[in-house]
N, C-alpha and C positions, 0 to 999 in steps of 0.2 A: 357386590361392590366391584367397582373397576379397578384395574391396575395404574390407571390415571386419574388422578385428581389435580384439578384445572380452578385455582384460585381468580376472581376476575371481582371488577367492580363496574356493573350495568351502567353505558354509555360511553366508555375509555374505549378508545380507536383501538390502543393497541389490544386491550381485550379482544375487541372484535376482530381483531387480527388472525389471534391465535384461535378462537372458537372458530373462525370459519375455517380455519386448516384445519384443525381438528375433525368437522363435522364434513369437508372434501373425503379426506382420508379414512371416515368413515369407522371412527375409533370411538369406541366407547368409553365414554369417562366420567367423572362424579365433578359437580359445579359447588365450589362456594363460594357464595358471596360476599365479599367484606365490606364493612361499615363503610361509610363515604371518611371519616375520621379517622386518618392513622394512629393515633393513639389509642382508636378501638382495636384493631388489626391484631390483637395477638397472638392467633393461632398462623397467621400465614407468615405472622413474622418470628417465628416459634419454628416452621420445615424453612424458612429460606435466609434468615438472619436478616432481613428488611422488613420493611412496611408497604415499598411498591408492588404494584400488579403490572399484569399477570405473572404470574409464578404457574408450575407444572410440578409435579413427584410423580413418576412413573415408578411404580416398583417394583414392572417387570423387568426391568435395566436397570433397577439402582439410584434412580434421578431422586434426587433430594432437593427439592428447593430450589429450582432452576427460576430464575428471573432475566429478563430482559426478552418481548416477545420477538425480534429479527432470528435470538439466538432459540430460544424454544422454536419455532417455523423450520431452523435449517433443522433442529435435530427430531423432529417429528419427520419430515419430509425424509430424511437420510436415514432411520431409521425403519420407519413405516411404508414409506413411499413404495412407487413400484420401480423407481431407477437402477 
C-alpha cells in the first residue's frame, strides 16, 4: 500500500491534472474511484469533509484530505519535486 492515496473520478480534467503530476513525479499511489453521484461519495468525503475530486492523503506528511487539484500539483511538486 502507498503512502498516497489519490481519490479521482475517470474523465474530470482536474483529475487528470493531478494523476499526471503524480505519474511525472513518478510516485506511487493507491486510486479510488468515486461514484459519479456525490451522495455516493462517502468514503472521500469521510478523509476530506467534501464530496469534490480530486482529493490526495499522503501519510507520509500527514495530508489528510487535501482537495482542490492547482493546490494538490503545488504541494506534490514542492514536496516531491527535484526543485
Amino acid at each position: 500500500m502507498a503512502d498516497i492515496t489519490y481519490y479521482e473520478l475517470p474523465g474530470c480534467p482536474f483529475c487528470a491534472k493531478v494523476r499526471a503530476t503524480l505519474e511525472d513525479l513518478d510516485l506511487e499511489f493507491d486510486t479510488v474511484e468515486v461514484p459519479r453521484s456525490h451522495a455516493e461519495r462517502t468514503e472521500v468525503e469521510e478523509v476530506s469533509g467534501q464530496t469534490g475530486v480530486p482529493v490526495i492523503t499522503d501519510e507520509a506528511h500527514g495530508v489528510e484530505g487535501m482537495p482542490e487539484s492547482d493546490d494538490i500539483v503545488a504541494y506534490l511538486e514542492e514536496t516531491y519535486g527535484d526543485a
